[in-house]
Residue frames relative to the residue before (quaternion, step in Angstrom):
aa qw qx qy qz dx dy dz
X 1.0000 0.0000 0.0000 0.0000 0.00 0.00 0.00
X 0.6217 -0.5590 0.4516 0.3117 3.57 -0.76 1.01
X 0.1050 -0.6398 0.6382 0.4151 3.68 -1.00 -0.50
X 0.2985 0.6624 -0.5497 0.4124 3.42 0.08 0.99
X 0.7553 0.5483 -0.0217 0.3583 2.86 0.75 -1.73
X 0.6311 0.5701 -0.0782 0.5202 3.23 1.86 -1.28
X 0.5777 0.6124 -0.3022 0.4471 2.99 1.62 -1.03
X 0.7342 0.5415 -0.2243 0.3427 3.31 0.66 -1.59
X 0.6973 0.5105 -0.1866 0.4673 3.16 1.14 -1.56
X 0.7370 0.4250 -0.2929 0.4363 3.61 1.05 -0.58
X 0.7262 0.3560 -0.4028 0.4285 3.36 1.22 0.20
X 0.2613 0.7025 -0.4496 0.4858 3.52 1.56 0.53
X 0.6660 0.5548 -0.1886 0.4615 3.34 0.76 -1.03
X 0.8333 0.0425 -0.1567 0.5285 3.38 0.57 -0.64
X 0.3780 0.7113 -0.4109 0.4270 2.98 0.85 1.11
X 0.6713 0.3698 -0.1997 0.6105 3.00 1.84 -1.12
X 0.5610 0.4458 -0.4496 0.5333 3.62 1.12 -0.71
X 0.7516 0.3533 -0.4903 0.2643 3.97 -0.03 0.09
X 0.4921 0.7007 -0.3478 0.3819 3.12 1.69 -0.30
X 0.7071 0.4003 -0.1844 0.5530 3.32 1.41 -1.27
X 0.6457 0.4140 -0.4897 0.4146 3.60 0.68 0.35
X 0.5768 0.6274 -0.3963 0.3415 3.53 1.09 -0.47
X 0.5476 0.5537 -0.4188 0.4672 3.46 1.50 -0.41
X 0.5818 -0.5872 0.5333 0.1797 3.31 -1.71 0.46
X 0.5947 -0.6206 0.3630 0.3599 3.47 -0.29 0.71
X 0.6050 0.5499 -0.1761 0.5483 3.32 1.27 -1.73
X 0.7380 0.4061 -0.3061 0.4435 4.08 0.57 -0.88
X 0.2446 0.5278 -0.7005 0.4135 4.36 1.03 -0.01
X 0.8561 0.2504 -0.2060 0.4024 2.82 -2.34 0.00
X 0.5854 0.6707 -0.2893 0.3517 3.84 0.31 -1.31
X 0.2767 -0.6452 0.7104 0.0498 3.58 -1.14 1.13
X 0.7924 -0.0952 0.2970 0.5243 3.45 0.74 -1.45
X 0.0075 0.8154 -0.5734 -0.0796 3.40 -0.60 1.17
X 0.0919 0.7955 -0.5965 -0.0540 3.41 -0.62 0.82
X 0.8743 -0.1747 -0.1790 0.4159 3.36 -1.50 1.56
X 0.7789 -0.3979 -0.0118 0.4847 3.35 0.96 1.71
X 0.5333 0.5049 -0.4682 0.4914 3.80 1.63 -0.35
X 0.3628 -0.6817 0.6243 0.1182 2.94 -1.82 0.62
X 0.0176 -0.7663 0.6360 0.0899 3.40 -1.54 1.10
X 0.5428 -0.7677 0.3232 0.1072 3.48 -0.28 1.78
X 0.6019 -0.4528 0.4692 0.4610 3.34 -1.05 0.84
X 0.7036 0.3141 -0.2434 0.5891 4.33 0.16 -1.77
X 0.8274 0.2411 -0.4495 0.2348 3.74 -0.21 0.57
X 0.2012 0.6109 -0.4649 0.6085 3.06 2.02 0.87
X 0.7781 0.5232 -0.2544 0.2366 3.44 0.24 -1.56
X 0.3436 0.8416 -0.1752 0.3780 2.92 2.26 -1.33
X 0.8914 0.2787 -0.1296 0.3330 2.45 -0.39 -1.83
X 0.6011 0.5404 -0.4206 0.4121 3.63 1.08 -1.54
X 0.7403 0.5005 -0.3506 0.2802 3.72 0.39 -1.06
X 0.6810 0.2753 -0.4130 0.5384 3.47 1.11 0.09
X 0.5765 0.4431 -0.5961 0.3405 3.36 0.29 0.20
X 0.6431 0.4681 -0.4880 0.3593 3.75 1.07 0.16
X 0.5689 0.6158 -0.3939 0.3768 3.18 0.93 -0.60
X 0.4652 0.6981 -0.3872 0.3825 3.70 1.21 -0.01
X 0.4051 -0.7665 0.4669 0.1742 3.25 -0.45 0.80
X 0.6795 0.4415 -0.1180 0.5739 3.34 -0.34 1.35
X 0.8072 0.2744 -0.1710 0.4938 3.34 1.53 -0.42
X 0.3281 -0.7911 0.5115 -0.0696 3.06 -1.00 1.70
X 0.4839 -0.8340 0.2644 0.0215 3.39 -0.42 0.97
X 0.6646 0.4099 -0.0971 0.6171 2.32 1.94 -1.11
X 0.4150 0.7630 -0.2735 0.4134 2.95 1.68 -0.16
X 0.8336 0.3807 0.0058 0.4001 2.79 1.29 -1.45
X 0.6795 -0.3926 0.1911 0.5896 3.21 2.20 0.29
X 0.5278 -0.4950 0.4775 0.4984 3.19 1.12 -0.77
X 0.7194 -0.5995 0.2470 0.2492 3.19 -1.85 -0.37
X 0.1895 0.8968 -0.1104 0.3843 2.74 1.93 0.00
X 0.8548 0.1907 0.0012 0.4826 2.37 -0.07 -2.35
X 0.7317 0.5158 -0.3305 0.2989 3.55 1.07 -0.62
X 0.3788 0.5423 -0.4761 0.5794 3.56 2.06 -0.26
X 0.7853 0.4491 -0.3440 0.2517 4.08 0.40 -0.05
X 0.3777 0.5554 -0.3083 0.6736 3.22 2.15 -0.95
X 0.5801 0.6038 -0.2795 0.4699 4.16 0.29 -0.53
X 0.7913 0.3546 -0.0438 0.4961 3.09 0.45 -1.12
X 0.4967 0.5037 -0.4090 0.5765 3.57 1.25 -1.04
X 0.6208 0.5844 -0.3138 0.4179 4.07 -0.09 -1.74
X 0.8361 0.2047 -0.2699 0.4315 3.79 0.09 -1.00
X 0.6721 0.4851 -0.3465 0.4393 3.26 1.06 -0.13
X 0.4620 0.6067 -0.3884 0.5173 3.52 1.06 0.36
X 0.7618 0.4201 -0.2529 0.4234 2.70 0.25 -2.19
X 0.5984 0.5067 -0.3482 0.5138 4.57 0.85 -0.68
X 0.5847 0.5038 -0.3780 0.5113 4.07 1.10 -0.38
X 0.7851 0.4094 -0.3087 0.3475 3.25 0.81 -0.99
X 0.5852 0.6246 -0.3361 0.3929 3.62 1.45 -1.30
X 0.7337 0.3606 -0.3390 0.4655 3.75 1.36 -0.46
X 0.4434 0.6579 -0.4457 0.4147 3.31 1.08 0.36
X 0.5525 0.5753 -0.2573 0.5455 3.17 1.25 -1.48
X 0.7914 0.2986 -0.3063 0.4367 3.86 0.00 -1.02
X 0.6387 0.5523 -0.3955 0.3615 3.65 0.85 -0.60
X 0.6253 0.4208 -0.1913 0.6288 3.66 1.40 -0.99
X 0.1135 -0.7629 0.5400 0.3368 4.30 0.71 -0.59
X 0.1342 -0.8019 0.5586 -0.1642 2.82 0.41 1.69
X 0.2359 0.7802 -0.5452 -0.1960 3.71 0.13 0.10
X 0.0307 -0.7623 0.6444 0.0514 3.99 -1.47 0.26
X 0.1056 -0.8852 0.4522 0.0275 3.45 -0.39 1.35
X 0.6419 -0.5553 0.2636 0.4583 3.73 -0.67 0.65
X 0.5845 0.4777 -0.4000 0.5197 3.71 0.99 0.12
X 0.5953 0.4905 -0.3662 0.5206 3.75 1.45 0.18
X 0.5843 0.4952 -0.3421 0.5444 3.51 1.38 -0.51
X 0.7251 0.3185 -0.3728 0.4836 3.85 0.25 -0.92
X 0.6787 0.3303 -0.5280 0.3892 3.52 0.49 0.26
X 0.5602 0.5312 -0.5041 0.3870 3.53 0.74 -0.26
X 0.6027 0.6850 -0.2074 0.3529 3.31 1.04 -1.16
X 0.6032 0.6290 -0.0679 0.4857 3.24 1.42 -1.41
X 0.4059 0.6382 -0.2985 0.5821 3.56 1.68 -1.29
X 0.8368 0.3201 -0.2010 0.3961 3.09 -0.68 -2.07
X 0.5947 0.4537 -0.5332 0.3952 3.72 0.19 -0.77
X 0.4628 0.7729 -0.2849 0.3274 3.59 0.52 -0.76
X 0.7135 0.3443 -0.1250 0.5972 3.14 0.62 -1.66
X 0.6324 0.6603 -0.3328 0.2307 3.50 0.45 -0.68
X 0.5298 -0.5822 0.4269 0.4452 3.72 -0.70 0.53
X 0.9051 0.1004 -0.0602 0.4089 3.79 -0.16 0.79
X 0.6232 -0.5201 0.3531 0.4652 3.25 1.54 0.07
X 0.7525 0.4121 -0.1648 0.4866 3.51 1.59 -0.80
X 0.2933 -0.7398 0.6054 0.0056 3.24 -1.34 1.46
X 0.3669 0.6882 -0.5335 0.3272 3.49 1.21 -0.56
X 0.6385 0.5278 -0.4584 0.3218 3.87 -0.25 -1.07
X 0.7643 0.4713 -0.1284 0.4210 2.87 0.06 -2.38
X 0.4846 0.6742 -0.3419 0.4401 3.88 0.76 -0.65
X 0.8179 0.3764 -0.0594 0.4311 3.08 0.18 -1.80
X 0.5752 0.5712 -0.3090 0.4974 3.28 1.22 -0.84
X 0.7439 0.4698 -0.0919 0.4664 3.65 0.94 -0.49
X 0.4876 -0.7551 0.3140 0.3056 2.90 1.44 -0.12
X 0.5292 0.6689 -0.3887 0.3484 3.59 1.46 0.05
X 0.0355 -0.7987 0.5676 0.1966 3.37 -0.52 0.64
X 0.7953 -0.4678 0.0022 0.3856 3.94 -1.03 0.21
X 0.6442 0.5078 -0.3077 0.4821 3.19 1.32 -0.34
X 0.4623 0.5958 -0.4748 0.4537 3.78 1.31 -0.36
X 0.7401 0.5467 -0.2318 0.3157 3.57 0.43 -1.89
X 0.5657 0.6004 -0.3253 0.4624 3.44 1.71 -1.25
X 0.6391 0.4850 -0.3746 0.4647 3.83 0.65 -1.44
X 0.7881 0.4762 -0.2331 0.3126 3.31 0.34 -1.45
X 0.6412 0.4529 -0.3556 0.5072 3.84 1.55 0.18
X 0.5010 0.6530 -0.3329 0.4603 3.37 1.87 -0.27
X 0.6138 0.5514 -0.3219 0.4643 3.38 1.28 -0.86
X 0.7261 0.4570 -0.2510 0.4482 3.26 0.76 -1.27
X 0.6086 0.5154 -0.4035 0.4485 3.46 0.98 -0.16
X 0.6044 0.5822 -0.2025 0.5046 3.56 1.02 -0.55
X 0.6842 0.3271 -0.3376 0.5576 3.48 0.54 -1.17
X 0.5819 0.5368 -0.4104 0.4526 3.85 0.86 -0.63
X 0.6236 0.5110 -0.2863 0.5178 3.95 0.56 -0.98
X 0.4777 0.5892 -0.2736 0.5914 3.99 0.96 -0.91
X 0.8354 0.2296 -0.3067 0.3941 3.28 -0.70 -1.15
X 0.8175 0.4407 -0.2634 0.2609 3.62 0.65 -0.98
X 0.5654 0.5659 -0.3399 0.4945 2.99 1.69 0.25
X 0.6314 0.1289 -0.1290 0.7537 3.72 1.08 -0.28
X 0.5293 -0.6321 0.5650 -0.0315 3.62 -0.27 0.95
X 0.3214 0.6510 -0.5390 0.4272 3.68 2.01 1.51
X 0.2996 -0.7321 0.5607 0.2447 3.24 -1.20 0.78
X 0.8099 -0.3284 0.0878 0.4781 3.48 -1.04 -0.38
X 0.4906 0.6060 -0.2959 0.5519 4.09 1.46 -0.65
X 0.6950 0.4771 -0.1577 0.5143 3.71 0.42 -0.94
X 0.6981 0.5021 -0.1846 0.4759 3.47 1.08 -0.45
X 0.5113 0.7101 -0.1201 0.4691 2.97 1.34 -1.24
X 0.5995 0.6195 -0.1576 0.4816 3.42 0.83 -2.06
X 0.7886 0.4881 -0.2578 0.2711 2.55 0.28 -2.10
X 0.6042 0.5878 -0.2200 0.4910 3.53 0.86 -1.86
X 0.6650 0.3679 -0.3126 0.5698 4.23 -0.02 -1.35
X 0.6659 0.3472 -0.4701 0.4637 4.00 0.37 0.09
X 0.7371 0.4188 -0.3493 0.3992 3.48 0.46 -0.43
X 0.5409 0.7190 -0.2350 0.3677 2.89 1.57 -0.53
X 0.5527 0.6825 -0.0333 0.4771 3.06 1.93 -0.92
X 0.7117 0.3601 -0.0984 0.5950 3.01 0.51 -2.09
X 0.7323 0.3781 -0.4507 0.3430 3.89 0.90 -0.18
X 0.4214 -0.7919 0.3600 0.2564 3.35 1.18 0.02
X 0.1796 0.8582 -0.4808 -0.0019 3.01 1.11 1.15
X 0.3719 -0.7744 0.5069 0.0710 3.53 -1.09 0.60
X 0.1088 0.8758 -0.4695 -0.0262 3.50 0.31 0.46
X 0.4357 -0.7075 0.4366 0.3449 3.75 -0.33 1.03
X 0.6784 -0.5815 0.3780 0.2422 3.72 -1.18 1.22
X 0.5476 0.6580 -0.3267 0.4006 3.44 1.40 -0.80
X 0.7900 0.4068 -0.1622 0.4290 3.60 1.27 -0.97
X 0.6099 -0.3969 0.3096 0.6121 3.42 1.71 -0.81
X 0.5460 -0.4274 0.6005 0.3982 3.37 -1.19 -0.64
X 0.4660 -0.4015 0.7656 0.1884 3.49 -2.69 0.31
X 0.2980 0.7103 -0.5915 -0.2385 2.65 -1.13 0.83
X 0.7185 -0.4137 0.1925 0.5249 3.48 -0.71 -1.05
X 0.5420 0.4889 -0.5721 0.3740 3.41 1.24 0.72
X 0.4632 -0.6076 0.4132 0.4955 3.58 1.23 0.91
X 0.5708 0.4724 -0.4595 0.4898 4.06 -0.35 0.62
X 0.2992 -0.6940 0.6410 0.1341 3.50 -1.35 0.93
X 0.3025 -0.7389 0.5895 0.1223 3.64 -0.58 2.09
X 0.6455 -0.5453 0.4945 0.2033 3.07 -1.96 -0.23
X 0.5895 0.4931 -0.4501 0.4546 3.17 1.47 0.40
X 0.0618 -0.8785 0.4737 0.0087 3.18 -0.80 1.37
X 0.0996 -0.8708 0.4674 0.1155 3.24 1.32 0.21
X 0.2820 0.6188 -0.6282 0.3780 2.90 0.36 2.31
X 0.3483 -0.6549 0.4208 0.5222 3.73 -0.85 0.55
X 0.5657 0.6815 -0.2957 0.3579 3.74 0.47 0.56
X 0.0338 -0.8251 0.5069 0.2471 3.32 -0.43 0.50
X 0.6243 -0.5465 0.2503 0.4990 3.41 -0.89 0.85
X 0.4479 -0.5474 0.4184 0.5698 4.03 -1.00 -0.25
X 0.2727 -0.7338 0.4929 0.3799 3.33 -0.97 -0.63
């Protein structure tokens, strides 16, 4: 074997052993740890696989797989930014506040029916629920302290902070436009 060859192959090696030490014990297995809970690689996997099984949803549609294991990830990390907003502010919003909110939007919809536009998007029913809880909340927020949409923002990328969200390198990075990017400054690229 060359020592070229040795060279390369021996710093591969500790390249990956520093990669794998830089991880947190708590982040193995880990899509995303925020404020010490864990959301798993198979309940990442979870979720994407039923949002394919949705009729109507295209993947590629949707960026690929990637991006949607990140649009995924962005959603549950929000939707955990917002539930501690909600407790930090006692915000409260019960599932009879969602099916009317829900009820609203069907409304607006071309027929009464969200299914399409849903699926197109990749939301299945429990995403679309979180994601009207938020909006109830950031709505409850603003009218209690009178924050517009900047002031909110703040608000969230601080909690975001103080919750330490962690998001394994495989998927991208947190940032402060609250949304997990594609720069993952892993020597890896995620699969797809």
């Amino acid at each position: 074997m060359s020592t070229i060859r040795r060279i390369v192959i021996a710093s591969l090696a500790a390249a990956s052993a520093l990669a794998l030490t830089a991880c947190d014990s708590e982040q193995i297995g880990s899509a995303v740890v925020i404020d010490g809970d864990r959301f798993t690689v198979d309940d990442l996997q979870n979720q994407v696989e039923r949002a394919q099984r949705l009729e109507g949803f295209d993947v590629e549609a949707a960026g690929g797989m990637p991006a949607f294991q990140r649009t995924v990830l962005t959603r549950h990390i929000q939707h955990e930014i917002f539930l501690r907003l909600a407790e930090d502010e006692d915000i409260q919003v019960s599932e009879a506040d969602i099916d009317d909110a829900i009820e609203g939007i069907s409304a607006q919809a071309p027929g009464g029916d969200l299914d399409a536009a849903l699926a197109q998007a990749g939301y299945t029913e429990d995403a679309f629920r979180a994601g009207v809880a938020d909006q109830l909340i950031a709505q409850a927020f603003a009218e209690e302290n009178g924050a517009d949409n900047a002031a909110l923002t703040e608000t969230l990328v601080d909690l975001g902070n103080e919750l330490g969200v962690e998001v394994n390198p495989r998927y991208g990075t947190w940032g402060d436009d609250l949304a997990v990017s594609a720069d993952t400054g892993s020597i890896s690229e995620p699969a797809s």
